[in-house]
PASEBA-1860 file (N, C-alpha, C; in nm, 3 decimals):
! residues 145
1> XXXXXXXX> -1.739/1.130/-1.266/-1.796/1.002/-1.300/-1.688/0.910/-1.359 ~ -1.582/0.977/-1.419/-1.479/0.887/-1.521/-1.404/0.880/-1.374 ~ -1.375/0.916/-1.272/-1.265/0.895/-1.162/-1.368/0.739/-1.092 ~ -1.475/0.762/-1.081/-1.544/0.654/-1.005/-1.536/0.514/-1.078 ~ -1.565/0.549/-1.266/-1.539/0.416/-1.297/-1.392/0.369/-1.295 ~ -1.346/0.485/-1.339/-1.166/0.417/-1.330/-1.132/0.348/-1.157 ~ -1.202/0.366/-1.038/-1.185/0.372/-0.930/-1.264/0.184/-0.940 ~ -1.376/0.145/-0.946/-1.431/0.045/-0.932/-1.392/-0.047/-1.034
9> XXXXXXXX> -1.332/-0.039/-1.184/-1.252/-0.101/-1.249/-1.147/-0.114/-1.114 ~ -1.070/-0.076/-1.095/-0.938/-0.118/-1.028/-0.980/-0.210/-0.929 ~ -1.105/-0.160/-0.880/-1.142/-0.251/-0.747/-1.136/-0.401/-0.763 ~ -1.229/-0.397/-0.963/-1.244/-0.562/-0.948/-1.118/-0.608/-1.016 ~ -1.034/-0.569/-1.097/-0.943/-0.647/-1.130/-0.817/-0.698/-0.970 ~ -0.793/-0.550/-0.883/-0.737/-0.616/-0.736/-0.820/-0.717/-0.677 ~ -0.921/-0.746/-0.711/-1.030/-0.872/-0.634/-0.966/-0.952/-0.745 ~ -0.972/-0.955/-0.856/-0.952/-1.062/-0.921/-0.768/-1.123/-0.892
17> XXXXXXXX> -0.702/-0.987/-0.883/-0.537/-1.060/-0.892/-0.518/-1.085/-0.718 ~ -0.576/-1.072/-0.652/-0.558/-1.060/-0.498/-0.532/-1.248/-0.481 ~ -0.409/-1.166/-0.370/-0.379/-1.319/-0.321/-0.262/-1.366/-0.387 ~ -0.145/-1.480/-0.350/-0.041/-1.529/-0.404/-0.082/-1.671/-0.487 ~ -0.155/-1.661/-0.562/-0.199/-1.788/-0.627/-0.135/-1.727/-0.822 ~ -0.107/-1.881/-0.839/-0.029/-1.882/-0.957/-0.116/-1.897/-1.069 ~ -0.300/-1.940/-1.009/-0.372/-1.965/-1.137/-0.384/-1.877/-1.251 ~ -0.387/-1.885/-1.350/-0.415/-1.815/-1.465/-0.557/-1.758/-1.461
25> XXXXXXXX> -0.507/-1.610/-1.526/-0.625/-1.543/-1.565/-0.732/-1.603/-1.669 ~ -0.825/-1.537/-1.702/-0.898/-1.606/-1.836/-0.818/-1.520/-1.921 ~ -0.796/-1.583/-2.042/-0.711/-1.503/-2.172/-0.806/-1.456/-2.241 ~ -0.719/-1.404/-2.301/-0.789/-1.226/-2.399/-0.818/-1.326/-2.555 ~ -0.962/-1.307/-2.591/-0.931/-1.353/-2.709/-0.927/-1.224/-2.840 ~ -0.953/-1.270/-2.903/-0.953/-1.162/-3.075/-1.003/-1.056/-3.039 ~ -1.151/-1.049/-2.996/-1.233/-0.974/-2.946/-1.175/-0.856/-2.837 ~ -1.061/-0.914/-2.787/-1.051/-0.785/-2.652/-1.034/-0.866/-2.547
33> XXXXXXXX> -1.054/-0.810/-2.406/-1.074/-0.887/-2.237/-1.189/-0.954/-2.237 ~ -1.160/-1.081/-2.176/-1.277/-1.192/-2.121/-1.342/-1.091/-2.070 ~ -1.482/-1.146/-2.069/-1.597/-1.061/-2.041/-1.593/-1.121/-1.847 ~ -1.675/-1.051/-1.746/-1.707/-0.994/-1.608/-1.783/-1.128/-1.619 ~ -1.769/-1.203/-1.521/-1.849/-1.319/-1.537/-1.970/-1.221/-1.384 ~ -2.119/-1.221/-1.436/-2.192/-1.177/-1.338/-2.280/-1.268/-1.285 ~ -2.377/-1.287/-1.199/-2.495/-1.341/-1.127/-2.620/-1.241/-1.163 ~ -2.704/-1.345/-1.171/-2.885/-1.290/-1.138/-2.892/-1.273/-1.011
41> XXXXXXXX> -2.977/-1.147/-0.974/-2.961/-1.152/-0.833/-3.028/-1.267/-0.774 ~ -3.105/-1.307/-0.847/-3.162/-1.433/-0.749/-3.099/-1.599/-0.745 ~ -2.987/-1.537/-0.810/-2.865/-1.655/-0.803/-2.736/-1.677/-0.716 ~ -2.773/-1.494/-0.647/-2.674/-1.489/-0.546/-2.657/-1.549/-0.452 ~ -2.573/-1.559/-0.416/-2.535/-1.623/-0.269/-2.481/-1.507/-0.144 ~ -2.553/-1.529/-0.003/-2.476/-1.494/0.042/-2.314/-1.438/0.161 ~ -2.289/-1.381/0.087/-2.118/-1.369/0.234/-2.149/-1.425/0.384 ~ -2.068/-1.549/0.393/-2.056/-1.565/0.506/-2.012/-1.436/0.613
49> XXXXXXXX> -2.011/-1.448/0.716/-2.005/-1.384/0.784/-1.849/-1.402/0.868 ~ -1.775/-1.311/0.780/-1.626/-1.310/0.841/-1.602/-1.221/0.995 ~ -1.529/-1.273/1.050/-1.578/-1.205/1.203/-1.401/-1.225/1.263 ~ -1.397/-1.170/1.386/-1.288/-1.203/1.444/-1.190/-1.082/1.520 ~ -1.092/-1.091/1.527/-0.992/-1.008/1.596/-0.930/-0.903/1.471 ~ -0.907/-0.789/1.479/-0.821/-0.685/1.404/-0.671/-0.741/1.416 ~ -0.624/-0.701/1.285/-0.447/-0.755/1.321/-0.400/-0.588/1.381 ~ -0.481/-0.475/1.355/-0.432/-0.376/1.451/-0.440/-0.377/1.588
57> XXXXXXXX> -0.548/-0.446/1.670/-0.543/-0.501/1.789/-0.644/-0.370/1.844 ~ -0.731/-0.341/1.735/-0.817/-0.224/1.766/-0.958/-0.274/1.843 ~ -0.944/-0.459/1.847/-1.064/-0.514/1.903/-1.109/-0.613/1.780 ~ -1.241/-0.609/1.755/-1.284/-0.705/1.669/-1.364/-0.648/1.584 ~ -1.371/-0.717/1.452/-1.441/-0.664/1.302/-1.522/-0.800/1.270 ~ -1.673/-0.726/1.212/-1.756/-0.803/1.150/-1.782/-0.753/1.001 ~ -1.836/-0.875/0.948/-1.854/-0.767/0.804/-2.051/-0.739/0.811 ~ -2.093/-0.786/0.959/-2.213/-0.797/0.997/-2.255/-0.608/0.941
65> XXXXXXXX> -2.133/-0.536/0.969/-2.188/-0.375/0.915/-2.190/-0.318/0.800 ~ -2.144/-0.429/0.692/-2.144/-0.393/0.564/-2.285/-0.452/0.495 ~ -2.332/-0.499/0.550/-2.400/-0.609/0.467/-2.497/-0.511/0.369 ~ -2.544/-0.512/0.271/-2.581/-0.471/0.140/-2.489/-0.363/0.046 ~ -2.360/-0.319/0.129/-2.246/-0.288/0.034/-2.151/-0.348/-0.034 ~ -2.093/-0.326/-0.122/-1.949/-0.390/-0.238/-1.863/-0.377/-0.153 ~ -1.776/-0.492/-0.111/-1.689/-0.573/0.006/-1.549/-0.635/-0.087 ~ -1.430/-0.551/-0.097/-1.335/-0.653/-0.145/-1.319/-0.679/-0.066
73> XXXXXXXX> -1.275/-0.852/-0.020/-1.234/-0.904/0.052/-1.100/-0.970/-0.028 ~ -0.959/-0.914/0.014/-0.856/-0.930/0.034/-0.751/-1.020/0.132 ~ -0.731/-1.154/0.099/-0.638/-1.212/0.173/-0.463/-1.202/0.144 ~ -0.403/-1.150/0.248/-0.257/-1.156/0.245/-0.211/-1.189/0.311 ~ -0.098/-1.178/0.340/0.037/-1.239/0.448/0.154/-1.133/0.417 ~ 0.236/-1.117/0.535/0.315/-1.072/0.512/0.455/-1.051/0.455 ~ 0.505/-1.188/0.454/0.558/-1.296/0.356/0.498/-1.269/0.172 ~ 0.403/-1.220/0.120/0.341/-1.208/-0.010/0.415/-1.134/-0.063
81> XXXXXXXX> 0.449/-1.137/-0.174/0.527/-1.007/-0.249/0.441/-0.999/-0.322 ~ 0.331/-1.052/-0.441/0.210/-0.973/-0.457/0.121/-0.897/-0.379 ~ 0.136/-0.925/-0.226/0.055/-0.853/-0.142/0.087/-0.735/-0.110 ~ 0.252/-0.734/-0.096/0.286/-0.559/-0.111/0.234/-0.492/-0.268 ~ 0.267/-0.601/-0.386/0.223/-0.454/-0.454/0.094/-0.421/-0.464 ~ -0.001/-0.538/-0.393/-0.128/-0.460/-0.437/-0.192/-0.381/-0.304 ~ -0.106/-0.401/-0.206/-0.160/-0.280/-0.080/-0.196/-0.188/-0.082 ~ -0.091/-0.088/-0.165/-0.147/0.056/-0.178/-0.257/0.127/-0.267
89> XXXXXXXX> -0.276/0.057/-0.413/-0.395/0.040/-0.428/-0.533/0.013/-0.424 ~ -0.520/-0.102/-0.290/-0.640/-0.110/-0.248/-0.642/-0.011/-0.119 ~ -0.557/0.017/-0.064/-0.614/0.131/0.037/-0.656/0.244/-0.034 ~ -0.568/0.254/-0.128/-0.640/0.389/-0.253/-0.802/0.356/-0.257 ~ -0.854/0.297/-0.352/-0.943/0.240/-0.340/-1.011/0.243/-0.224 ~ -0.989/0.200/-0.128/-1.108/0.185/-0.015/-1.125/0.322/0.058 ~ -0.989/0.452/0.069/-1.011/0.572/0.102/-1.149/0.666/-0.004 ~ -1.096/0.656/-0.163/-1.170/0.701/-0.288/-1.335/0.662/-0.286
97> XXXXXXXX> -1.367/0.536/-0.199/-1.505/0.473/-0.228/-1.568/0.442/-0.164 ~ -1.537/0.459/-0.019/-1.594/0.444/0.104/-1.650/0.543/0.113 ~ -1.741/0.585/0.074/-1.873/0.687/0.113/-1.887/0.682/0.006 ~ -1.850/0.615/-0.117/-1.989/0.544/-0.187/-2.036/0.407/-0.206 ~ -2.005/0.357/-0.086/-2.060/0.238/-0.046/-1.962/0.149/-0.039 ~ -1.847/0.125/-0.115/-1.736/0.024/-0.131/-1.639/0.049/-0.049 ~ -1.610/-0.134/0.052/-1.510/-0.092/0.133/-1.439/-0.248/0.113 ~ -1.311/-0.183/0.138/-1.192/-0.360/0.146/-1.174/-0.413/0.270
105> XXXXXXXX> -1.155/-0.543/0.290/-1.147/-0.543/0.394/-1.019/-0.666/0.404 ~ -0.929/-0.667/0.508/-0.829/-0.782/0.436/-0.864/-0.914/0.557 ~ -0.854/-1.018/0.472/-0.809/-1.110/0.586/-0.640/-1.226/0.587 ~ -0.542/-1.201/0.705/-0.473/-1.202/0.719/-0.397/-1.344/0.755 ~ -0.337/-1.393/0.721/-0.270/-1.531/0.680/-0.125/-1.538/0.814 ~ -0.085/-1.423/0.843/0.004/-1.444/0.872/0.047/-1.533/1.026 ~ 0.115/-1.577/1.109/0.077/-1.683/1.233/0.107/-1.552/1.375 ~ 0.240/-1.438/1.313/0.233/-1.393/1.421/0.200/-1.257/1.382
113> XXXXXXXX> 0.108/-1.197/1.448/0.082/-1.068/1.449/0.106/-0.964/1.449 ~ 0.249/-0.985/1.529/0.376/-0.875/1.507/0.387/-0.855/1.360 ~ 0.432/-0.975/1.281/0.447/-0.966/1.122/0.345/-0.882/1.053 ~ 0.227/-0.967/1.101/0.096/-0.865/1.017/0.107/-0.675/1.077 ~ 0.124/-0.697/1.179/0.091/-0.561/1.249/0.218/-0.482/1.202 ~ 0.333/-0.515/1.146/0.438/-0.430/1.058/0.431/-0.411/0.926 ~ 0.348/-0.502/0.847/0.276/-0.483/0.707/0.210/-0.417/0.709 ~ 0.144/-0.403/0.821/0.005/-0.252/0.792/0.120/-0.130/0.789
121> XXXXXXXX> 0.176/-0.114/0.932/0.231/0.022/0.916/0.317/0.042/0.840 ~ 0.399/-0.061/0.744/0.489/-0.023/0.623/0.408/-0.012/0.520 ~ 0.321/-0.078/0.485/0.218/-0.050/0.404/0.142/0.059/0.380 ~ 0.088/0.130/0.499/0.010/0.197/0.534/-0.142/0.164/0.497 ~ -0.181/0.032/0.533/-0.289/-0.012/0.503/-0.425/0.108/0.620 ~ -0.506/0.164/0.503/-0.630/0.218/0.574/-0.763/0.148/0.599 ~ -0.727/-0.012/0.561/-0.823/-0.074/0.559/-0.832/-0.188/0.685 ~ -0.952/-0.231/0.726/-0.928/-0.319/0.868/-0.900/-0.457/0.814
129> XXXXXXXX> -0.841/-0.539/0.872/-0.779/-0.659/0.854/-0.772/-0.752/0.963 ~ -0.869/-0.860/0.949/-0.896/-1.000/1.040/-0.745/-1.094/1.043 ~ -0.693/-1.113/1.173/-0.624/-1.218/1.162/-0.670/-1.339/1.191 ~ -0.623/-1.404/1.074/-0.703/-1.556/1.101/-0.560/-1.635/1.018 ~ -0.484/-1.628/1.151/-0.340/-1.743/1.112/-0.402/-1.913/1.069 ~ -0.475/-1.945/1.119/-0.571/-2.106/1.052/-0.647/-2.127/0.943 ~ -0.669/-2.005/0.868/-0.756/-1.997/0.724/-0.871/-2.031/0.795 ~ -0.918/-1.968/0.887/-1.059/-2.023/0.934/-1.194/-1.944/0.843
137> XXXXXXXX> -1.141/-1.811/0.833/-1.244/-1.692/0.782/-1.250/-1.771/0.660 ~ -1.098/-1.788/0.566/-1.089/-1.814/0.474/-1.167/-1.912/0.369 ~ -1.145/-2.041/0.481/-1.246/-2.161/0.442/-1.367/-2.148/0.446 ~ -1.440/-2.057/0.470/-1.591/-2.030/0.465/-1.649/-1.952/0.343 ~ -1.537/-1.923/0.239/-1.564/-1.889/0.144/-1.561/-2.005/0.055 ~ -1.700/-2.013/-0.088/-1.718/-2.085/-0.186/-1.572/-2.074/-0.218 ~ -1.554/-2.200/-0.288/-1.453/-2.191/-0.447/-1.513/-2.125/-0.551 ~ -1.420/-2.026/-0.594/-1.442/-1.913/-0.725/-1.491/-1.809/-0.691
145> X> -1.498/-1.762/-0.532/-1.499/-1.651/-0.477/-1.437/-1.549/-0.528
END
């Protein structure tokens, strides 16, 4: 039980640092770590429906088969140097929790595919990954996703 929470802690703070953006975290006050900002479920919203081509070229991925499971959704490029370091942890992660419901899934920034498709295998990403060189997937997500 202590491996699962240590396992889904990691999940949300890589959701939270994921991506090459410079914004600031929320700061720590007196008290300890900013608190998990959550939703009522009846305040949820929900996931568009990211769809498209594999950057493995394994065919095409929906997240149409996840739908009522915990989904990191991960955007990188291959160009990211935060994106290498947080690769191997989230494939950790998505090997550790995928059969208990939690899976990552990346979507991919990069223009040529060759690039993306050598980040997986230096990476060793175990997770599937949409290329969407236009931010198309991307833009269909709210702000503060």
């Amino acid at each position: 039980m202590k491996t699962l929470r240590a396992s889904i802690a990691v999940a949300v703070l890589l959701a939270a640092l994921a991506g090459c953006s410079t914004s600031p975290l929320p700061a720590d006050d007196a008290d300890g770590p900013a608190p998990l900002k959550s939703y009522a479920v009846a305040d949820r919203v929900g996931m568009p429906e990211l769809a498209g081509q594999r950057v493995d070229g394994e065919g095409k991925f929906s997240l149409e088969g996840l739908r009522g499971k915990v989904v990191v959704v991960n955007a990188w490029a291959s160009w990211c140097g935060p994106c290498r370091a947080e690769a191997p942890g989230l494939s950790r992660v998505h090997e550790e929790l995928q059969g208990k419901g939690l899976s990552v899934v990346g979507v991919n920034a990069d223009v040529s595919v060759g690039d993306a498709r050598a980040f997986e295998k230096d990476m060793e990403l175990v997770y599937p990954s949409l290329h969407d060189p236009q931010g198309r997937q991307m833009l269909q997500l709210r702000k503060g996703w």
